[in-house]
N, C-alpha and C positions, 0 to 999 in steps of 0.2 A: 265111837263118837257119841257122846252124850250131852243133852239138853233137856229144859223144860219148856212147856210155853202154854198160854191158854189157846183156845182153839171154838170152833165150830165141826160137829160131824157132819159130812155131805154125807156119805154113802158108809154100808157096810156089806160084807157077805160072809157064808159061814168060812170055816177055812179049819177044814180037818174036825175033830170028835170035839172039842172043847174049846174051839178058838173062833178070833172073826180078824179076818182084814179090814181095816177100815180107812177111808181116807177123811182126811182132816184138811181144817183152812185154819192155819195158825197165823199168830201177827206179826210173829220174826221171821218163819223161815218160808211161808207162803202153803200151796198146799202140800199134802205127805201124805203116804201111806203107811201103813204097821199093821203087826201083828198084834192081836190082844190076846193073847192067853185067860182062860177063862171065861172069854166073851161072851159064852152062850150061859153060864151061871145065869140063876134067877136075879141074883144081885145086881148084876154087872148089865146084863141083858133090859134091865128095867128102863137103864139112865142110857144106851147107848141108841137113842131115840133120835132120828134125824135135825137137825138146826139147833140140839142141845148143845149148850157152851161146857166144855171141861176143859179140867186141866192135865197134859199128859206128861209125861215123863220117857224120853224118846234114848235108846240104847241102840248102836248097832257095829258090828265092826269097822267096817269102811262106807263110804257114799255112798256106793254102787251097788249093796246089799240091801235090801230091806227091813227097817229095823222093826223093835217089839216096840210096844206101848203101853206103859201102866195110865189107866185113864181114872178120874175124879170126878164129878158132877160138880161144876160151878153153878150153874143155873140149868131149871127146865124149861125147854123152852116151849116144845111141838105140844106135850100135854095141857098145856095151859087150852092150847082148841082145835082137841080131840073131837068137841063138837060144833064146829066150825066148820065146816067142809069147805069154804073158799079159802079160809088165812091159811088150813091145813094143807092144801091144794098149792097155796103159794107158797109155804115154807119147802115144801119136796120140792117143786119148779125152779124155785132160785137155785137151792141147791144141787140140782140135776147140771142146771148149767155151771157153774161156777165148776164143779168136778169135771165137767167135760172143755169147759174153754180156757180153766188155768194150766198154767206152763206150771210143771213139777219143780218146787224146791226153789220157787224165784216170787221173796216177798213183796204184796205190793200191799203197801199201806193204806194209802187211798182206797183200796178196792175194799178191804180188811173195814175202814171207819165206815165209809159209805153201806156195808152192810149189817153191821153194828147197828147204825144211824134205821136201817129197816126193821130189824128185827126189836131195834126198842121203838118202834112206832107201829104194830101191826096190830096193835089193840086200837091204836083211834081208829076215829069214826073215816075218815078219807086216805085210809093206810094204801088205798090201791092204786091211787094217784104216784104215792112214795113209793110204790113197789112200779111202778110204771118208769119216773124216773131213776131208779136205783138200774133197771136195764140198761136204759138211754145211757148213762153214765160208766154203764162197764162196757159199753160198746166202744165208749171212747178211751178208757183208760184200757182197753186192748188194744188201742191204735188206730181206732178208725171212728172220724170225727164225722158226723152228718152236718157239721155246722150249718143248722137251722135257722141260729139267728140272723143270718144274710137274707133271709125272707120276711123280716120283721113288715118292711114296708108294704107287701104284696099282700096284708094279709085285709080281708073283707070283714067289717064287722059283722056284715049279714048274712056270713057265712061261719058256720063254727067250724069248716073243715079246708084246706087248702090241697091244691095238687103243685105238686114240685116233683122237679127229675134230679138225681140224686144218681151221679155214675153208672150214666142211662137206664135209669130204673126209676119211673115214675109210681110216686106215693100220695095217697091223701090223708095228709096230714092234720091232727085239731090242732086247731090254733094252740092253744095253751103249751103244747112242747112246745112252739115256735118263740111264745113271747115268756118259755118256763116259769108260768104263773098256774097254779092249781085252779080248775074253773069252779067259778061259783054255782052252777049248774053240773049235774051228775047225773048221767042220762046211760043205759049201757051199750048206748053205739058208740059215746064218744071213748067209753073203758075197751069196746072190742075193737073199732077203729085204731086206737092207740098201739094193743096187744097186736095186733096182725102187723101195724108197722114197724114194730119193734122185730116181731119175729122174722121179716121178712129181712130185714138188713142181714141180722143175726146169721139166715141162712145163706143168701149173697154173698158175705165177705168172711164169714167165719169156715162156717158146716159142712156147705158145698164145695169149696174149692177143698177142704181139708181130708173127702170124703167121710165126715161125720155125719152118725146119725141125730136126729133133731129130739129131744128127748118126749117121752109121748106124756110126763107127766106135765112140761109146759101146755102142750095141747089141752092137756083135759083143764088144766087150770084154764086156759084160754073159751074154754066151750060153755063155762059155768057163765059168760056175758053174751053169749048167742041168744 
């Protein structure tokens, strides 16, 4: 079976003397995993840098086998903020999740553009806002809808946080998911308010019932708003 496709790297690990396994989030075929021969090369090892875009070139006998990967650097992504320590924080965290909540080898487009849509916004200035809703939005394109805007009317203007029960599990919510409008005001209770309710759904309906673990690099990204 052979294909090409660009891609994103979530994850990698060594895998024997000169190689790495890696898993990718491609645009045709969803996520994958492969072999790279080489991987550990000073060459190869430089560009295989987490949220970097390449291009791979995907071999293997049958489905059910694991294939190899010749990989390319289309863009870098993670070095651009190397001294960044929150976008860097959030490039691993997204990534952590996407490799633990995507179904193997089932494209999804949406989820594919919506993270595109993040990673070319993570230089502006309110990129955390975009990476708050880029969650919300894969919580739903995994199949589980908070539909928030049924609370539109409940919501207090003199209040910037709301509480709502969400399949008996009460949340306090900012406004701004509700009426999905980015606030004009950027406070970091309303960034860790946000984080915690995003995480909690996540583990509700995803993590817990799946016995998965909750990955600890969201956490730390999450503590940098504490």
């Amino acid at each position: 079976m052979i294909w090409e496709d660009e891609c994103y790297l979530l994850s990698k690990k060594k895998f024997r003397e000169n190689a790495n396994i890696i898993n990718i989030f491609t645009q045709k075929k969803g996520k994958i995993d492969g072999i790279v021969y080489g991987g550990t090369s000073r060459k190869v090892r430089n560009y295989l840098q987490i949220s970097n875009k390449l291009f791979v070139s995907h071999t293997s006998k049958n489905e059910n086998r694991i294939g190899y990967l010749k990989t390319e650097l289309i863009k870098p992504i993670s070095p651009l903020y190397f001294n960044d320590k929150e976008r860097t924080s959030a490039l691993v965290s997204i990534c952590s999740l996407l490799n633990l909540l995507l179904p193997d080898s089932q494209p999804n487009k949406k989820i594919y553009k919506s993270f595109e849509k993040l990673i070319n916004s993570i230089n502006l200035e309110n990129w955390i806002f975009v990476y708050i809703f880029f969650e919300l939005n894969l919580i739903k394109e995994l199949g589980y809808d908070t539909n928030l805007n049924e609370h539109l009317n409940a919501i207090n203007k003199n209040n910037e946080f709301l509480k709502i029960k969400i399949d008996g599990y009460i949340y306090e919510i900012p406004n701004y998911l509700i009426n999905e409008k980015i606030p004009e005001k950027n406070s970091k209770q309303i960034i860790r308010k946000s984080l915690y309710f995003t995480r909690q759904v996540m583990l509700n309906k995803f993590f817990i019932p799946n016995n998965l673990l909750f990955p600890k690099s969201r956490v730390i990204f999450e503590n940098y708003f504490n």
